[in-house]
mmJSON file of the N, C-alpha and C atoms, coordinates in Angstrom:
{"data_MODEL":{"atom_site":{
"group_PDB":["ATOM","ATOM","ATOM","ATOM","ATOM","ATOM","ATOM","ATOM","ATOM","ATOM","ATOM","ATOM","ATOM","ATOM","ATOM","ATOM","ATOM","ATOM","ATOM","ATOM","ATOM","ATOM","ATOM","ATOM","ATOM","ATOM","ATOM","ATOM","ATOM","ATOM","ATOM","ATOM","ATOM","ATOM","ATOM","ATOM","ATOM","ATOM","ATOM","ATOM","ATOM","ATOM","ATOM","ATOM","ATOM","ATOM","ATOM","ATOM","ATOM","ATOM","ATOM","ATOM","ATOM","ATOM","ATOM","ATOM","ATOM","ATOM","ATOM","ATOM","ATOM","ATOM","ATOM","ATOM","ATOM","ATOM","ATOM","ATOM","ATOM","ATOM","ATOM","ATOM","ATOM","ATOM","ATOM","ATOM","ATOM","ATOM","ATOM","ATOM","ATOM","ATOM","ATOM","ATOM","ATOM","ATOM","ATOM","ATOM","ATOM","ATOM","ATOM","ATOM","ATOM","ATOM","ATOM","ATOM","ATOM","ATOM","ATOM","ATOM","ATOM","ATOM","ATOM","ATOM","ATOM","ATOM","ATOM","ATOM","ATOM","ATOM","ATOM","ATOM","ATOM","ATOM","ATOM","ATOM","ATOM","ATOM","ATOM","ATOM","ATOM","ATOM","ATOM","ATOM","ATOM","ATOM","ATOM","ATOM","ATOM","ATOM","ATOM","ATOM","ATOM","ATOM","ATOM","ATOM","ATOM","ATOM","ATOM","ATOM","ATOM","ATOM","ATOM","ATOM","ATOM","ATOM","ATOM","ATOM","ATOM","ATOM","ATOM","ATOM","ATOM","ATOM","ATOM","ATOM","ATOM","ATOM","ATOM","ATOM","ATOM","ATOM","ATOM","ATOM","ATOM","ATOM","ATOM","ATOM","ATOM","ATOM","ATOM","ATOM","ATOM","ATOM","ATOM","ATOM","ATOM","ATOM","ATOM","ATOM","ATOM","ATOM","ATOM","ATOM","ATOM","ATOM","ATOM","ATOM","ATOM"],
"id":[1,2,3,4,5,6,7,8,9,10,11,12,13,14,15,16,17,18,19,20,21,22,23,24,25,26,27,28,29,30,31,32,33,34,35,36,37,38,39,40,41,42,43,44,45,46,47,48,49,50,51,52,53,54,55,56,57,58,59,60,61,62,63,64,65,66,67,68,69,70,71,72,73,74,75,76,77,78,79,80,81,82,83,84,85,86,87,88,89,90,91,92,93,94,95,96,97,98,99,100,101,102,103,104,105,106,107,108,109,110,111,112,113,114,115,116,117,118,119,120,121,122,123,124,125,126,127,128,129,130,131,132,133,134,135,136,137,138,139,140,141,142,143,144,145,146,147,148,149,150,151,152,153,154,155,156,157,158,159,160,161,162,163,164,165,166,167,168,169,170,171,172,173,174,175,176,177,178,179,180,181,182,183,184,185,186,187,188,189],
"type_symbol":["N","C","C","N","C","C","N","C","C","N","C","C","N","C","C","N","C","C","N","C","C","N","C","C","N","C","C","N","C","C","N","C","C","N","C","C","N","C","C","N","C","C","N","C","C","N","C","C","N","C","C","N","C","C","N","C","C","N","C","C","N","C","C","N","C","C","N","C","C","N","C","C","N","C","C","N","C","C","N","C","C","N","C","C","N","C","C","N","C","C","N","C","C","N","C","C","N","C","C","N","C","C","N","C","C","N","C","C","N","C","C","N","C","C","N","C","C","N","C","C","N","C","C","N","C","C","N","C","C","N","C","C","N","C","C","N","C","C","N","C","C","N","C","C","N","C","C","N","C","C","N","C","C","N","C","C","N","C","C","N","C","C","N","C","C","N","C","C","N","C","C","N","C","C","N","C","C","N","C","C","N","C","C","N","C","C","N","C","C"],
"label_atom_id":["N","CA","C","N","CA","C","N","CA","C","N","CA","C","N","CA","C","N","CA","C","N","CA","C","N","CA","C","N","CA","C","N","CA","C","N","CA","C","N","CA","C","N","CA","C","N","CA","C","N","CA","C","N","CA","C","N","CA","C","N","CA","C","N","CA","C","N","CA","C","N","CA","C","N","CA","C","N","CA","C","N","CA","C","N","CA","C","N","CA","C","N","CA","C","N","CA","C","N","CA","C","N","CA","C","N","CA","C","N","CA","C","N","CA","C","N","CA","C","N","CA","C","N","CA","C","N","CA","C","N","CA","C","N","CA","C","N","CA","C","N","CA","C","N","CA","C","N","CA","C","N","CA","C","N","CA","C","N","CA","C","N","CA","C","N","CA","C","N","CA","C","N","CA","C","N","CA","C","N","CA","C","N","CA","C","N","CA","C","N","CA","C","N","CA","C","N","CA","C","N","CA","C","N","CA","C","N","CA","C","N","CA","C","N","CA","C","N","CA","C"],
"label_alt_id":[null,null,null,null,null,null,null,null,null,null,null,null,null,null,null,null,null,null,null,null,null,null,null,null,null,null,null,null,null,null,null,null,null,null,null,null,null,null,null,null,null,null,null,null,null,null,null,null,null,null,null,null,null,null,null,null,null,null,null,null,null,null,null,null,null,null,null,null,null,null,null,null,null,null,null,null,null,null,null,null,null,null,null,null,null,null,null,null,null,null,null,null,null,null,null,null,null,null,null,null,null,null,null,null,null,null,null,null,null,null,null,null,null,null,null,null,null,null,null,null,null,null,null,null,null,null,null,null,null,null,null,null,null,null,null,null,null,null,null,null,null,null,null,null,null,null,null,null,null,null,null,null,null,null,null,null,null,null,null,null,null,null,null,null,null,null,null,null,null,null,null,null,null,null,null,null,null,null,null,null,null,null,null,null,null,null,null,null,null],
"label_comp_id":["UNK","UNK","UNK","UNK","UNK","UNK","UNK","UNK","UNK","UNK","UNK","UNK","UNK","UNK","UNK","UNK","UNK","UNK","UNK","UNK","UNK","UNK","UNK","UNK","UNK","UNK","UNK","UNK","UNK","UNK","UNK","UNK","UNK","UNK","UNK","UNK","UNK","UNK","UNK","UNK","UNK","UNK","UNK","UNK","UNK","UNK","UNK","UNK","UNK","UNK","UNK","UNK","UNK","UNK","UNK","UNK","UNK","UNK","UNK","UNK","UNK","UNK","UNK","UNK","UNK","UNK","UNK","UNK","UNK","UNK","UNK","UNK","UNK","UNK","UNK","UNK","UNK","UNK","UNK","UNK","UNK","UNK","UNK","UNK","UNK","UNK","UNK","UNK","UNK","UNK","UNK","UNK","UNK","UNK","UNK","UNK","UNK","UNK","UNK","UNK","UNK","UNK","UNK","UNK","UNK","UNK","UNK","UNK","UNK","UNK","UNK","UNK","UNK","UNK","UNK","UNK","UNK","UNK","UNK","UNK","UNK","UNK","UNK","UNK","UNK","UNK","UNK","UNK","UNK","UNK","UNK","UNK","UNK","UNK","UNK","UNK","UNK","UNK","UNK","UNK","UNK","UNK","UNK","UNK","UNK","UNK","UNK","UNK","UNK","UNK","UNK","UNK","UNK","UNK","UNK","UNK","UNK","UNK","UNK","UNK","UNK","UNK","UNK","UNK","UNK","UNK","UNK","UNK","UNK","UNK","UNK","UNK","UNK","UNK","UNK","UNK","UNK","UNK","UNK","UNK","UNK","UNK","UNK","UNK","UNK","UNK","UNK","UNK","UNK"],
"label_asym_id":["A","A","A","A","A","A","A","A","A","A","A","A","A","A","A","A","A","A","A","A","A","A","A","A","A","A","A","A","A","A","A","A","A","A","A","A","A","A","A","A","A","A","A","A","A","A","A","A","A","A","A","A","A","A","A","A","A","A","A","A","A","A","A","A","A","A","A","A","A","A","A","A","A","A","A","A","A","A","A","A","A","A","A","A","A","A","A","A","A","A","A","A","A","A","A","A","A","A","A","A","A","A","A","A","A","A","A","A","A","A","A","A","A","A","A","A","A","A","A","A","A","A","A","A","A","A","A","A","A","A","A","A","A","A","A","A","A","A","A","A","A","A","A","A","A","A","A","A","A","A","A","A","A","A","A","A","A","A","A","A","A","A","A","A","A","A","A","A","A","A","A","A","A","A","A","A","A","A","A","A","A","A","A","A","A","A","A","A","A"],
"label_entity_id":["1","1","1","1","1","1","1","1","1","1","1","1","1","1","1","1","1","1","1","1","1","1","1","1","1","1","1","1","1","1","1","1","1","1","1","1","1","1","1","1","1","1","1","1","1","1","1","1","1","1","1","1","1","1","1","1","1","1","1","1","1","1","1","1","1","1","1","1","1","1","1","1","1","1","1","1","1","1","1","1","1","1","1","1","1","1","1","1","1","1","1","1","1","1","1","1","1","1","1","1","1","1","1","1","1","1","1","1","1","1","1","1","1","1","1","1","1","1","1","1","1","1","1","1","1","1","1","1","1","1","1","1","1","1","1","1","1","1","1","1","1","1","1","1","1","1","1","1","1","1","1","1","1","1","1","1","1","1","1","1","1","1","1","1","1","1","1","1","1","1","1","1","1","1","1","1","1","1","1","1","1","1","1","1","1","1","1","1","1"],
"label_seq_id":[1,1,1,2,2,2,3,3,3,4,4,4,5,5,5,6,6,6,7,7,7,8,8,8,9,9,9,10,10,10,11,11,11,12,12,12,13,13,13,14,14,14,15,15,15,16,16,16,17,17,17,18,18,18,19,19,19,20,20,20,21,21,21,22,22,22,23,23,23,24,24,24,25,25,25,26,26,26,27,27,27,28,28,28,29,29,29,30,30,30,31,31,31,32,32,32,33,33,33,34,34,34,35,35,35,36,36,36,37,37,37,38,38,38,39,39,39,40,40,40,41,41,41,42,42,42,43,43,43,44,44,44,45,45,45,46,46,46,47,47,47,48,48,48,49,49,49,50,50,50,51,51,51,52,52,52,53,53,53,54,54,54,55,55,55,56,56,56,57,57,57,58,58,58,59,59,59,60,60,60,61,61,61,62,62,62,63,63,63],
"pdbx_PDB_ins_code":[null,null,null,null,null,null,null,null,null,null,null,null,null,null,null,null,null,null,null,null,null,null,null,null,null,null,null,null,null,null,null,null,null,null,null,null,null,null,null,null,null,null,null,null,null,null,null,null,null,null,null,null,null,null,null,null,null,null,null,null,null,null,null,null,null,null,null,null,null,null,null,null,null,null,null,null,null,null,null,null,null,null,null,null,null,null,null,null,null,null,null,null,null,null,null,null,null,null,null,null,null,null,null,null,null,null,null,null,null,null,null,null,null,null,null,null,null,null,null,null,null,null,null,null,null,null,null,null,null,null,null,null,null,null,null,null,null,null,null,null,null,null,null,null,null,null,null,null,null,null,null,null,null,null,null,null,null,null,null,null,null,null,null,null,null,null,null,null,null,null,null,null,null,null,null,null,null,null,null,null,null,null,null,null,null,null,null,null,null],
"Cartn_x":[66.114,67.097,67.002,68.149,68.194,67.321,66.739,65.929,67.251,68.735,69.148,69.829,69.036,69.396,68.416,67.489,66.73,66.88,67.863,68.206,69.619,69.603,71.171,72.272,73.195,74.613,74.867,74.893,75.33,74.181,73.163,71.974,71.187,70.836,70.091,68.262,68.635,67.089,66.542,67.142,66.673,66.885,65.094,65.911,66.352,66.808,67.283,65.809,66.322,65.345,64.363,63.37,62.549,63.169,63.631,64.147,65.527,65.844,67.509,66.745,65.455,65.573,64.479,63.692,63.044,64.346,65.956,66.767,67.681,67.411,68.033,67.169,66.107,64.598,64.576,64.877,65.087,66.454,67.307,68.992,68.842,68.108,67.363,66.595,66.142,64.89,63.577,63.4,62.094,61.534,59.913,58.906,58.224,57.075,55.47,54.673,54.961,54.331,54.407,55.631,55.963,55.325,55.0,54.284,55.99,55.885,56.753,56.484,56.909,56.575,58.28,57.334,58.571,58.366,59.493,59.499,60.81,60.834,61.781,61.624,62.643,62.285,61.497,61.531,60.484,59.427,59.094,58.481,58.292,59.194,59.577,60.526,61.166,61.659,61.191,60.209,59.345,58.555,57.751,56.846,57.466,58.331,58.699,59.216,59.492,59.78,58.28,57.296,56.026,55.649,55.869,54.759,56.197,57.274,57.638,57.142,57.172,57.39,55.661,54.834,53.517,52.441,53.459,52.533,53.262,54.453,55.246,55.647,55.523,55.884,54.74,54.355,52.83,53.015,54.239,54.161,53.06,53.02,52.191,53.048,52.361,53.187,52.522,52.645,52.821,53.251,52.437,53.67,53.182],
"Cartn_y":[169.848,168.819,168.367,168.021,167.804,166.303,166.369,164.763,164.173,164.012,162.937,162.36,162.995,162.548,161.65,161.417,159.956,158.899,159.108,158.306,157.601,156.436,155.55,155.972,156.947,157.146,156.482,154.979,154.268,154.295,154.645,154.53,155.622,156.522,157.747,157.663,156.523,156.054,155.31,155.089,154.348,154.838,154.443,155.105,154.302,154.971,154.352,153.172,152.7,151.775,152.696,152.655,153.478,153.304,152.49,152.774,153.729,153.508,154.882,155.899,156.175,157.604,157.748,157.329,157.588,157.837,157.073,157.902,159.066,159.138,160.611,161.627,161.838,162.659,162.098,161.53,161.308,162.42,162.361,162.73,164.282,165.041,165.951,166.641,165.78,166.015,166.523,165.722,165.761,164.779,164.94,163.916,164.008,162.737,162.671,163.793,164.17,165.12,166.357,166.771,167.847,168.346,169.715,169.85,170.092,169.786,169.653,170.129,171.323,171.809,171.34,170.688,170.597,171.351,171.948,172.761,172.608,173.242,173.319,174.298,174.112,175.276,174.727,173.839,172.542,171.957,171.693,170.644,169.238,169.026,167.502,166.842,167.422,166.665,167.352,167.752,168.52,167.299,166.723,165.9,164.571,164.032,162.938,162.939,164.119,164.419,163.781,164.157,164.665,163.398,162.646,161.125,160.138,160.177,159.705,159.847,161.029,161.748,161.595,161.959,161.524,160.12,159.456,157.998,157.105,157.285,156.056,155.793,156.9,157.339,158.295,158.407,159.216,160.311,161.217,162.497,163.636,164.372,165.618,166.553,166.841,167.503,168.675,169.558,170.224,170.528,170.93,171.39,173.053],
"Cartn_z":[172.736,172.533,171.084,170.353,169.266,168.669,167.516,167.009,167.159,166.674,166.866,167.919,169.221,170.568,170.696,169.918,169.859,169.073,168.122,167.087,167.309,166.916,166.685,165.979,166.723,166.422,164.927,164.811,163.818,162.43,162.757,161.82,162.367,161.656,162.011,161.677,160.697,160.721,161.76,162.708,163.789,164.613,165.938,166.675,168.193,169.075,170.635,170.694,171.537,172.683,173.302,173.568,174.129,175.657,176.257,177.567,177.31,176.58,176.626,176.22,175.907,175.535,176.78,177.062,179.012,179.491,179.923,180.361,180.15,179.348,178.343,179.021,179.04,179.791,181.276,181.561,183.14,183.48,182.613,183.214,183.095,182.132,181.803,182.568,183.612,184.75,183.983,182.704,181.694,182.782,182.725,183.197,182.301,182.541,182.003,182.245,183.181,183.972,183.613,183.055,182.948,181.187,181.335,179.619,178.904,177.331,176.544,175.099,174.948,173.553,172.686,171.165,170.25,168.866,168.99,167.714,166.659,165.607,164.471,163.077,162.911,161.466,160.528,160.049,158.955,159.917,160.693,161.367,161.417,160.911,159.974,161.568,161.962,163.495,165.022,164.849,165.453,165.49,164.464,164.395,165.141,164.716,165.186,166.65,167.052,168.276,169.208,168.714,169.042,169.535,167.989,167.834,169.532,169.45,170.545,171.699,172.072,173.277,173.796,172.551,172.605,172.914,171.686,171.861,172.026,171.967,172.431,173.964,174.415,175.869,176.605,175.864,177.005,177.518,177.278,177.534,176.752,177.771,177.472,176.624,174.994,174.614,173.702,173.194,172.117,170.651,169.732,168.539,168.419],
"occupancy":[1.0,1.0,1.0,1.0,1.0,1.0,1.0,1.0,1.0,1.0,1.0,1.0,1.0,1.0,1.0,1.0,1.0,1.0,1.0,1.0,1.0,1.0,1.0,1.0,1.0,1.0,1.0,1.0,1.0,1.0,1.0,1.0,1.0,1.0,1.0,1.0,1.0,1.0,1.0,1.0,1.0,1.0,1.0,1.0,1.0,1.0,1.0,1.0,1.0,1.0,1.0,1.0,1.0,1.0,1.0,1.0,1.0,1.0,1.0,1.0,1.0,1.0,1.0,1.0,1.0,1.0,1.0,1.0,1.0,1.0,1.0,1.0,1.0,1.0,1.0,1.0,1.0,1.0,1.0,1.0,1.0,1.0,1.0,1.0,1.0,1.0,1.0,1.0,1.0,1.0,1.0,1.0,1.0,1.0,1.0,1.0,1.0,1.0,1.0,1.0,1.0,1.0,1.0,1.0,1.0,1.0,1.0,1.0,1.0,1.0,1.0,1.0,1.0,1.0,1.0,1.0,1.0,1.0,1.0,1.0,1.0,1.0,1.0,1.0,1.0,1.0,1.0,1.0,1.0,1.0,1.0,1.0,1.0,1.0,1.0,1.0,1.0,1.0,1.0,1.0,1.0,1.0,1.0,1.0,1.0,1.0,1.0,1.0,1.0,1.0,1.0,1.0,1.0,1.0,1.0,1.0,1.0,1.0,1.0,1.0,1.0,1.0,1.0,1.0,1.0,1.0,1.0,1.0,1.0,1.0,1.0,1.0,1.0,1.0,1.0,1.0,1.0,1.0,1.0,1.0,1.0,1.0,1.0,1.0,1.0,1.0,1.0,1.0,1.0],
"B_iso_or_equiv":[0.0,0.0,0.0,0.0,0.0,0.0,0.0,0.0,0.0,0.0,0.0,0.0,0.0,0.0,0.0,0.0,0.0,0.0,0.0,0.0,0.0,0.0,0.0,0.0,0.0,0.0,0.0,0.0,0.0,0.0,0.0,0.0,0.0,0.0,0.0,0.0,0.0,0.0,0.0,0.0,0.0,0.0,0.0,0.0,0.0,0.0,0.0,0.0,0.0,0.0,0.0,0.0,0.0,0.0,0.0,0.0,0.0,0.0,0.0,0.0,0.0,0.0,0.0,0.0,0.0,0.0,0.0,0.0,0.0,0.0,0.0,0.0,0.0,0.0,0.0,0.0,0.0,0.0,0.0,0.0,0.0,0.0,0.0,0.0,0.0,0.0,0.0,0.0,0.0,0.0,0.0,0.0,0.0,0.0,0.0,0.0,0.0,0.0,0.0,0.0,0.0,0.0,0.0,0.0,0.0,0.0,0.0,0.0,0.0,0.0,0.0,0.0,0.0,0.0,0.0,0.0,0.0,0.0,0.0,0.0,0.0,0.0,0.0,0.0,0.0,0.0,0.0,0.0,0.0,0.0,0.0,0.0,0.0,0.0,0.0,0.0,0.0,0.0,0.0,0.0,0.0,0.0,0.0,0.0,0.0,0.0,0.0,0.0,0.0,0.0,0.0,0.0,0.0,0.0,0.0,0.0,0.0,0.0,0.0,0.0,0.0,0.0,0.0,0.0,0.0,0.0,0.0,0.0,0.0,0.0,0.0,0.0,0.0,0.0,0.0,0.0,0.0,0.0,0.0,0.0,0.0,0.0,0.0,0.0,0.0,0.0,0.0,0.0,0.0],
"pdbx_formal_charge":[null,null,null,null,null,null,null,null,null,null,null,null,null,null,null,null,null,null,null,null,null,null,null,null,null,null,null,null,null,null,null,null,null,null,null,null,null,null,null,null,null,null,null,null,null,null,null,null,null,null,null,null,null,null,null,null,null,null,null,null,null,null,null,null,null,null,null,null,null,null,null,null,null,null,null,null,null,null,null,null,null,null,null,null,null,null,null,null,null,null,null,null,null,null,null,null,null,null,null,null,null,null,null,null,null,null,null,null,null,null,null,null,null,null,null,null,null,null,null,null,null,null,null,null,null,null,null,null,null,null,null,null,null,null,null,null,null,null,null,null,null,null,null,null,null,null,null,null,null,null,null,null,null,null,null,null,null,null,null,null,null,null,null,null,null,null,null,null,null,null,null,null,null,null,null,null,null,null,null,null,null,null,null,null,null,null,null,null,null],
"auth_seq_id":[1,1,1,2,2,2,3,3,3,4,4,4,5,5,5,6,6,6,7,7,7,8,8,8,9,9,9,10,10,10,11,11,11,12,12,12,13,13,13,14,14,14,15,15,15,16,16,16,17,17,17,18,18,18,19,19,19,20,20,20,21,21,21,22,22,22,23,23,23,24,24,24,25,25,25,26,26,26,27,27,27,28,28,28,29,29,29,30,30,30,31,31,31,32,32,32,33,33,33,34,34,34,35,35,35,36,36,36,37,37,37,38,38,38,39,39,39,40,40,40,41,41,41,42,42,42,43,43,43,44,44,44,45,45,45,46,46,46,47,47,47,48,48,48,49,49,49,50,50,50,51,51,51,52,52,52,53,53,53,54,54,54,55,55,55,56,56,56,57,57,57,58,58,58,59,59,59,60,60,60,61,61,61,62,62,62,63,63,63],
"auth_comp_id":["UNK","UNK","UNK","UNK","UNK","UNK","UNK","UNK","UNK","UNK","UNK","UNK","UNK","UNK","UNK","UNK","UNK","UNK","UNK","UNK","UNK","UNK","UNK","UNK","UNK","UNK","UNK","UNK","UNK","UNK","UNK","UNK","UNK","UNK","UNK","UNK","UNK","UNK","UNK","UNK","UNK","UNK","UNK","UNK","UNK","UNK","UNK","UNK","UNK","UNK","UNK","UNK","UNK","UNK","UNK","UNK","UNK","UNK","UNK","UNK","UNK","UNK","UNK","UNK","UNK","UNK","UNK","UNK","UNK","UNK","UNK","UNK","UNK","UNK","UNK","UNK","UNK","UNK","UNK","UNK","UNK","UNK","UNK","UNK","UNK","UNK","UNK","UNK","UNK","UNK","UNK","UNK","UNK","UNK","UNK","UNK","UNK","UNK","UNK","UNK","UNK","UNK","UNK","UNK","UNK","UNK","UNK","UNK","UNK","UNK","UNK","UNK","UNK","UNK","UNK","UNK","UNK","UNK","UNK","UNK","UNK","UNK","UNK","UNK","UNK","UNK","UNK","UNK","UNK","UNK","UNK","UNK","UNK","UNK","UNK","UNK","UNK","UNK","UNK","UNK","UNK","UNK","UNK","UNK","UNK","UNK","UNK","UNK","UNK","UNK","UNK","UNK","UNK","UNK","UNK","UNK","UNK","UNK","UNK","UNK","UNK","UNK","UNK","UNK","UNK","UNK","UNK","UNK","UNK","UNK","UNK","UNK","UNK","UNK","UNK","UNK","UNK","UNK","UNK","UNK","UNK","UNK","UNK","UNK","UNK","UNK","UNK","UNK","UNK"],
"auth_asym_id":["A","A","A","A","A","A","A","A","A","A","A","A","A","A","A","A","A","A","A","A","A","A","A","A","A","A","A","A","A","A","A","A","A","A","A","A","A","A","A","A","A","A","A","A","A","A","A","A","A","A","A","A","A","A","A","A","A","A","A","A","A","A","A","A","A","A","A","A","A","A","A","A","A","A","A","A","A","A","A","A","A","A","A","A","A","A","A","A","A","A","A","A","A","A","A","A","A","A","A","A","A","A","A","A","A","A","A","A","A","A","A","A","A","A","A","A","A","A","A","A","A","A","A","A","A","A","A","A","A","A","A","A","A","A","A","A","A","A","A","A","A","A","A","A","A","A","A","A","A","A","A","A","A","A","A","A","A","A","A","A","A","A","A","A","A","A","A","A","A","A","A","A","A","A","A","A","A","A","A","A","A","A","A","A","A","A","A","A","A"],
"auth_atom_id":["N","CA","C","N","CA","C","N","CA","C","N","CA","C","N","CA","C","N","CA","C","N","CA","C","N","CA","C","N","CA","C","N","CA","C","N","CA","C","N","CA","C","N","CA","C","N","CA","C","N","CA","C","N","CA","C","N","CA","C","N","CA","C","N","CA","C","N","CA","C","N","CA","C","N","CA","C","N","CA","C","N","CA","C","N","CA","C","N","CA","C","N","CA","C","N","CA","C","N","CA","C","N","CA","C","N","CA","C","N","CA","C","N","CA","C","N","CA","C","N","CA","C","N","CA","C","N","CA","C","N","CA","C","N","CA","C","N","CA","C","N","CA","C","N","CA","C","N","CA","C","N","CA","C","N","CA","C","N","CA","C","N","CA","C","N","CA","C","N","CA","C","N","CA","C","N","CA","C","N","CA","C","N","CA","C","N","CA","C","N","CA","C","N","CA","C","N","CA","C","N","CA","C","N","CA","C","N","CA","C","N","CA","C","N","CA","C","N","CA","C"],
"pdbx_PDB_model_num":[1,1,1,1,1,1,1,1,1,1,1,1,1,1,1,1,1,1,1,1,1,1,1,1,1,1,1,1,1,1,1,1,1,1,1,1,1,1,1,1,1,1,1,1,1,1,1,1,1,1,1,1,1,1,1,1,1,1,1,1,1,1,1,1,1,1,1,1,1,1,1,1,1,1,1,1,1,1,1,1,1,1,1,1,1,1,1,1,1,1,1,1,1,1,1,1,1,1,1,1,1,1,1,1,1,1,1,1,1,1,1,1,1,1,1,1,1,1,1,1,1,1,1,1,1,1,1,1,1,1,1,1,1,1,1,1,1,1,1,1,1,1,1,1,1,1,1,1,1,1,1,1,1,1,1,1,1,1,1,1,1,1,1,1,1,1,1,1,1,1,1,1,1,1,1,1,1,1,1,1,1,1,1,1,1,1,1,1,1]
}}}
């Protein structure tokens, strides 16, 4: 899924509510549970993918 499916439409430096993006990965049928590798050509939204999905939300993830 793309980095700016976590980010604000109106401001790309920002991003969603951490509850809209748990439902974005809910609608997805993503869990905690489930392992999650993020990747990219730079690793530059790879990473930030990571640090969300990682420590902001406690998923199990990968780079």
């Amino acid at each position: 899924m793309p980095w700016p499916t976590f980010t604000d439409a109106e401001n790309p430096h920002k991003l969603k509510s951490l509850d809209e993006i748990k439902k974005i990965l809910a609608d997805k049928k993503i869990t905690s549970a489930d392992d999650i590798i993020v990747t990219c050509s730079t690793g530059r939204e790879a990473t930030l993918q990571y640090v969300v999905l990682k420590h902001l939300l406690g998923y199990r993830t990968s780079i």
